[in-house]
ROSE-4610 file (N, C-alpha, C; in Angstrom, 1 decimal, always signed):
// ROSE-4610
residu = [X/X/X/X/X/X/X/X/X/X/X/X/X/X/X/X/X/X/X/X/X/X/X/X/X/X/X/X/X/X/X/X/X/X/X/X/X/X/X/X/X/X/X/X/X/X/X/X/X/X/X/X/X/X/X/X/X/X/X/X/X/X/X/X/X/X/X/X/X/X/X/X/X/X/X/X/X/X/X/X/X/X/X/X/X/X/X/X/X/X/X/X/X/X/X/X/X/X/X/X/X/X/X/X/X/X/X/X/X/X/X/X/X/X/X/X/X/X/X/X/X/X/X/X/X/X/X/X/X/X/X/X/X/X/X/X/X/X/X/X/X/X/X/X/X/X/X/X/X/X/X/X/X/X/X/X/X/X/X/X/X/X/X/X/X/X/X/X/X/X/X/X/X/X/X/X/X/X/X/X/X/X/X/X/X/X/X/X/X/X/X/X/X/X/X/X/X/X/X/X/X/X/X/X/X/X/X/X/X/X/X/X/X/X/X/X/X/X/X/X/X/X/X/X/X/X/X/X/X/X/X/X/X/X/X/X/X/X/X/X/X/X/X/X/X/X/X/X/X/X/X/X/X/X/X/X/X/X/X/X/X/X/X/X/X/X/X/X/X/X/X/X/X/X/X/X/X/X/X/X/X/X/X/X/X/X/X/X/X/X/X/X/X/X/X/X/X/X/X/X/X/X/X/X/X/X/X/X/X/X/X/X/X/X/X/X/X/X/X/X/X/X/X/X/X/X/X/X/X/X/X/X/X/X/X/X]
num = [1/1/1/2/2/2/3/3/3/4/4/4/5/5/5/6/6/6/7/7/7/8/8/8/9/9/9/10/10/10/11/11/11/12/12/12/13/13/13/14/14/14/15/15/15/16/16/16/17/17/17/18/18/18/19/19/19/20/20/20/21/21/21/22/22/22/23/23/23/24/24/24/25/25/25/26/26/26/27/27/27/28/28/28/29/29/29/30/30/30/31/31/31/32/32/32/33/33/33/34/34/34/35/35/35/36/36/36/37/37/37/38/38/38/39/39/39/40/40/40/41/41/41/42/42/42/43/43/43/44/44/44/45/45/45/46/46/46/47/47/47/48/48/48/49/49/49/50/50/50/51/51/51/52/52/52/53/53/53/54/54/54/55/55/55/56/56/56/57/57/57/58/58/58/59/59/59/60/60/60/61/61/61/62/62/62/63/63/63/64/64/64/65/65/65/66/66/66/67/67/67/68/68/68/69/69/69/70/70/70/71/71/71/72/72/72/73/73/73/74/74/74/75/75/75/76/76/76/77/77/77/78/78/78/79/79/79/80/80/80/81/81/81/82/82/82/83/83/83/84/84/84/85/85/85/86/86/86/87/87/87/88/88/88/89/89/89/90/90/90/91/91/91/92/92/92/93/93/93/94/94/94/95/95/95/96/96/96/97/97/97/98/98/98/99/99/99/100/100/100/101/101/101/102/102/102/103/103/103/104/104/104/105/105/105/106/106/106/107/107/107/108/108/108/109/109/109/110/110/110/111/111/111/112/112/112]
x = [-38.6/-38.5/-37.5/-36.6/-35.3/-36.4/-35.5/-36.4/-36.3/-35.4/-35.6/-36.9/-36.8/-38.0/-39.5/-39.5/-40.9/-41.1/-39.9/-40.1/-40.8/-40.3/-40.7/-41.8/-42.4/-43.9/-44.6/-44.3/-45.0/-45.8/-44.0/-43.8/-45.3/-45.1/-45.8/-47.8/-47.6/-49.4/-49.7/-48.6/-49.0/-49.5/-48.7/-48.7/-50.3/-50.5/-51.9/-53.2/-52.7/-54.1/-53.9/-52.9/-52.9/-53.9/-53.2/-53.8/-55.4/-55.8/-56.9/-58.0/-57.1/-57.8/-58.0/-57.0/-57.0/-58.2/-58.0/-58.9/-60.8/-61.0/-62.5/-62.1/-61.5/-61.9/-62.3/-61.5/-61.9/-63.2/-63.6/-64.7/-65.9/-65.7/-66.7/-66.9/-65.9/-65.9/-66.1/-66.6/-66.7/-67.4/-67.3/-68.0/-67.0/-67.6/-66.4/-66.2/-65.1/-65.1/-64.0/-64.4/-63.0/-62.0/-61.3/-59.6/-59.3/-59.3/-58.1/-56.8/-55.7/-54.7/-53.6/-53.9/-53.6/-54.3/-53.7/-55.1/-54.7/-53.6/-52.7/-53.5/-53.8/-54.4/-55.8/-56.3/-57.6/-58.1/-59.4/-59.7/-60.1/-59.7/-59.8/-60.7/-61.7/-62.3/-62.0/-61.8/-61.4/-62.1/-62.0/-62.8/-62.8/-63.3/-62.8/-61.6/-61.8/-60.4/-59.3/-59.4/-57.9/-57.4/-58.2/-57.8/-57.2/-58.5/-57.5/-56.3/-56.7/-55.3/-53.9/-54.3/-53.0/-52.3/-53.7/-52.8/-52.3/-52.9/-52.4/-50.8/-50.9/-49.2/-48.5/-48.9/-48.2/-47.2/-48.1/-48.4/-47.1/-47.3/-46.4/-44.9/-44.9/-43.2/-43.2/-43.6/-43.2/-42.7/-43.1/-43.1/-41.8/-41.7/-40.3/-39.3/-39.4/-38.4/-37.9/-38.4/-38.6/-38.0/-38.3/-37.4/-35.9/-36.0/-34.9/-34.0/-34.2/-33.3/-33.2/-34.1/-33.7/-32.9/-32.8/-32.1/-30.1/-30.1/-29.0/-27.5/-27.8/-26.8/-26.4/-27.5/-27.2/-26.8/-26.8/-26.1/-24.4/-24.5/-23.4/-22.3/-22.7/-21.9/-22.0/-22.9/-22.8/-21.5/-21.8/-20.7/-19.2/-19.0/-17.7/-17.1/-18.3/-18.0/-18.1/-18.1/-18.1/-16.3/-16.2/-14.7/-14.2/-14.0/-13.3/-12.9/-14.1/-14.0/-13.2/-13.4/-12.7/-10.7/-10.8/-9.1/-8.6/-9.5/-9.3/-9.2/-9.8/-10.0/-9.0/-8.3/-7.0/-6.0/-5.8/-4.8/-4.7/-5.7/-6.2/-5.4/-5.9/-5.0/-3.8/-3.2/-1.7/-0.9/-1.5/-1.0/-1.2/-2.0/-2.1/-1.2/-1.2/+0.0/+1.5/+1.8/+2.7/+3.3/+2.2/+2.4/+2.6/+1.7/+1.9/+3.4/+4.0/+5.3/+6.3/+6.0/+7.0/+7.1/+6.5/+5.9/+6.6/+6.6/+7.3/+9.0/+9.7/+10.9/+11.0/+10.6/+10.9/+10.8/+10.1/+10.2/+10.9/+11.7/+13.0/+13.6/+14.2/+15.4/+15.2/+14.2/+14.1/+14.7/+14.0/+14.4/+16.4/+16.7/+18.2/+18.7]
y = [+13.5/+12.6/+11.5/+11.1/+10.0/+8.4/+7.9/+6.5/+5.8/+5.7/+4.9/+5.2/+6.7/+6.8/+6.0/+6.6/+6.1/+5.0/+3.9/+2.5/+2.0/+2.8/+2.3/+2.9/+3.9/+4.6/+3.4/+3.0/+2.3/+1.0/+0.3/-1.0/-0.8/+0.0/+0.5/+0.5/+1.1/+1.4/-0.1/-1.2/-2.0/-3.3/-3.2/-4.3/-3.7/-2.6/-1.9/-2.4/-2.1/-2.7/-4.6/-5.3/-6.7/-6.8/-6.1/-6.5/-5.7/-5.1/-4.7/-5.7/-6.6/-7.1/-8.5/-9.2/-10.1/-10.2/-9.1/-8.8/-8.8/-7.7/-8.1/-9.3/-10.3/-11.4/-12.5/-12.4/-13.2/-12.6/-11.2/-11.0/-12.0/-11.7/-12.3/-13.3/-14.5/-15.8/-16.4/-16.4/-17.2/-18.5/-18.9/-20.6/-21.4/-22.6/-23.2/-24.2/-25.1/-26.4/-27.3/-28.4/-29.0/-29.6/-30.1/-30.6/-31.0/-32.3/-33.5/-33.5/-33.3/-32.6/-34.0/-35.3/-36.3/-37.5/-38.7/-39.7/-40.4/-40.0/-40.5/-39.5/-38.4/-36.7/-36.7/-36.4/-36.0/-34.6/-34.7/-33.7/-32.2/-31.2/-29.6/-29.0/-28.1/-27.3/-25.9/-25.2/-24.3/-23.1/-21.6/-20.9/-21.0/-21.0/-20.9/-19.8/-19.0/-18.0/-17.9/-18.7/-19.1/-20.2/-21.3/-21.8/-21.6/-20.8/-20.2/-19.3/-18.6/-17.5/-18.3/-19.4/-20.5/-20.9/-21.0/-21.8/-20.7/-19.9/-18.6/-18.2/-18.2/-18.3/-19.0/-20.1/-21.2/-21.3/-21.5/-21.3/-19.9/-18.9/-17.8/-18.2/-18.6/-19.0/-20.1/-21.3/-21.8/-21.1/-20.6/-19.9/-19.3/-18.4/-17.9/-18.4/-19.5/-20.3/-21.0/-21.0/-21.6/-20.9/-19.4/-18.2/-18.6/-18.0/-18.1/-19.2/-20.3/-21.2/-21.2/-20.6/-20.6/-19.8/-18.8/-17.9/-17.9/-18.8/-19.6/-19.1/-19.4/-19.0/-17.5/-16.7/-15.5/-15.2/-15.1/-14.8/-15.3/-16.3/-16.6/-15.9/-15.6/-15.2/-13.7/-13.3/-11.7/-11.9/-12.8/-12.7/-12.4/-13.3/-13.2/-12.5/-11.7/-10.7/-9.3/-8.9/-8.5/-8.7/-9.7/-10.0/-9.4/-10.1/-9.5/-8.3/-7.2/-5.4/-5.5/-6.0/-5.2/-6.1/-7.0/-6.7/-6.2/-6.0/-4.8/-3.1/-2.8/-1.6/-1.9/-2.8/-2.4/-2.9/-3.5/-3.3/-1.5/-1.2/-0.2/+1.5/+1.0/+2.0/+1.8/+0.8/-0.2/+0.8/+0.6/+1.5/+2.6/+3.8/+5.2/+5.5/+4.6/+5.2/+5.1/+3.9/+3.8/+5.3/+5.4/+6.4/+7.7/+8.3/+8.9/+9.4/+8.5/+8.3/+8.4/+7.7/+8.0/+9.7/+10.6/+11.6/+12.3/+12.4/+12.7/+12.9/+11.7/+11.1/+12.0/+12.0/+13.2/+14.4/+14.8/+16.2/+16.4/+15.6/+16.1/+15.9/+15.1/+14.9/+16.4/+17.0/+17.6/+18.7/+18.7/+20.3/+20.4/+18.9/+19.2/+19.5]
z = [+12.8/+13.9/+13.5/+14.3/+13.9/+13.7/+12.8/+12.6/+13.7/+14.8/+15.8/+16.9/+16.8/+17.5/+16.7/+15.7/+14.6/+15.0/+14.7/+14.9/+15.9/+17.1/+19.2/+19.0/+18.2/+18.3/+17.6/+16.4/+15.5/+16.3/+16.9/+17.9/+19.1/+19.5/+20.6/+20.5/+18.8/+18.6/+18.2/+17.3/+16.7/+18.4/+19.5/+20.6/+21.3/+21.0/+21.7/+21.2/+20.0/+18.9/+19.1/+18.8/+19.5/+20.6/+21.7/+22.9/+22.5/+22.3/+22.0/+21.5/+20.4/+19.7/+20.2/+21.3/+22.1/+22.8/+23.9/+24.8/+24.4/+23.3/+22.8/+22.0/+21.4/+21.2/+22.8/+23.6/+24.7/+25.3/+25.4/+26.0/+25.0/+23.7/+22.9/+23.1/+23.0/+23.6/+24.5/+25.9/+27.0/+27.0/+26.3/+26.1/+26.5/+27.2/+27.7/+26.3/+26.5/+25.4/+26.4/+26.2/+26.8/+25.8/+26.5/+25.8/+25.8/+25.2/+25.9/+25.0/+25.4/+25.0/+24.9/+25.3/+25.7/+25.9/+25.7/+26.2/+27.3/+27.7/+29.5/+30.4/+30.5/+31.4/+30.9/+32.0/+31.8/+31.3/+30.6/+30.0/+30.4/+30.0/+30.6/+30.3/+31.1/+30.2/+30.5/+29.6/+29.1/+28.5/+28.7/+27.4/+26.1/+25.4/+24.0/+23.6/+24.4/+24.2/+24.4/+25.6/+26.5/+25.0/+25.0/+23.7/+22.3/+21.6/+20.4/+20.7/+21.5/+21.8/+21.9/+22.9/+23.6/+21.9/+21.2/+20.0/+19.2/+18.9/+17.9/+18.6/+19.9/+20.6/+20.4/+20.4/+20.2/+18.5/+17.9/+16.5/+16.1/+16.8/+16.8/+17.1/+18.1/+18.9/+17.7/+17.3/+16.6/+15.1/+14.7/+13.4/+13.4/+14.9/+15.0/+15.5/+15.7/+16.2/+14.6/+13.4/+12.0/+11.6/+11.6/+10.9/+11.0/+13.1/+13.7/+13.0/+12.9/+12.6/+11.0/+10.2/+8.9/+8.4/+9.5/+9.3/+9.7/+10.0/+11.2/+9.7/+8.4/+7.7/+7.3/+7.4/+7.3/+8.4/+9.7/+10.4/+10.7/+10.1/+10.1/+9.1/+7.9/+6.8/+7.6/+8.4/+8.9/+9.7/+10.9/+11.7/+10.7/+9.9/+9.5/+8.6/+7.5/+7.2/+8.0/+9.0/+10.6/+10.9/+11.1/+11.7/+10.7/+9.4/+7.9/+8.3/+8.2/+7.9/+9.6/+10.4/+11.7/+11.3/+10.6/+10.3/+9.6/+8.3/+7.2/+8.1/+9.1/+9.1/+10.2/+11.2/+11.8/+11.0/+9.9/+8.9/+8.2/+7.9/+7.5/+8.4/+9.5/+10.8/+10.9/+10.8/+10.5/+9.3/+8.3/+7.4/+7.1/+7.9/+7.9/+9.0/+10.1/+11.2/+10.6/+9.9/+9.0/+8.2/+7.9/+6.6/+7.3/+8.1/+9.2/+9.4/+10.2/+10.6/+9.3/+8.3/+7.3/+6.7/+6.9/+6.4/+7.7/+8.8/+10.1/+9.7/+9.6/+9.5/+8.4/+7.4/+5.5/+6.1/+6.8/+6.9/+8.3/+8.8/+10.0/+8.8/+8.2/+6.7/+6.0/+5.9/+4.9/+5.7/+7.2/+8.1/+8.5/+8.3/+8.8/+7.4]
């Protein structure tokens, strides 16, 4: 089986079991608690689920938004070794069509 497929199967069992494990945690939880999330807004009450979950999301996007931007130099050194190989490889073409052609021109010299 090609690895791209494996991966979208893998991707696929791992978002199932998430939600799986989402889901019976909120059933388990229905207690309410409230929230004051502010001291200008008034306070919310909420499940306990909606709660931890909201933060465990939260807590997620932040995390990857920490990667994302730690990661801000390797992509950059990607990008430009990226450009590099693409003027190497049409310098590259540059000089086989060259060569090409020189090898053309010797063998009319050689046929007259």
């Amino acid at each position: 089986m090609p690895r791209k497929t494996m991966m979208i199967i893998l991707r696929t069992i791992l978002a199932a079991l998430t939600a799986l494990v989402c889901v019976a945690f909120a059933l388990a939880h229905t207690q309410t608690m409230t929230v004051m999330y502010s001291p200008v807004h008034e306070a919310v009450t909420l499940p306990v689920a909606v709660v931890v979950l909201a933060m465990f999301g939260f807590g997620f996007v932040i995390g990857g938004l920490m990667v994302w931007l730690n990661g801000h130099e390797k992509r950059a050194e990607h990008r430009a070794l990226k450009k590099k190989s693409r003027v190497q490889d049409k310098e590259i073409d540059h000089w086989r069509n060259r060569s090409s052609e020189s090898a053309i021109i010797v063998r009319q010299d050689a046929a007259e």
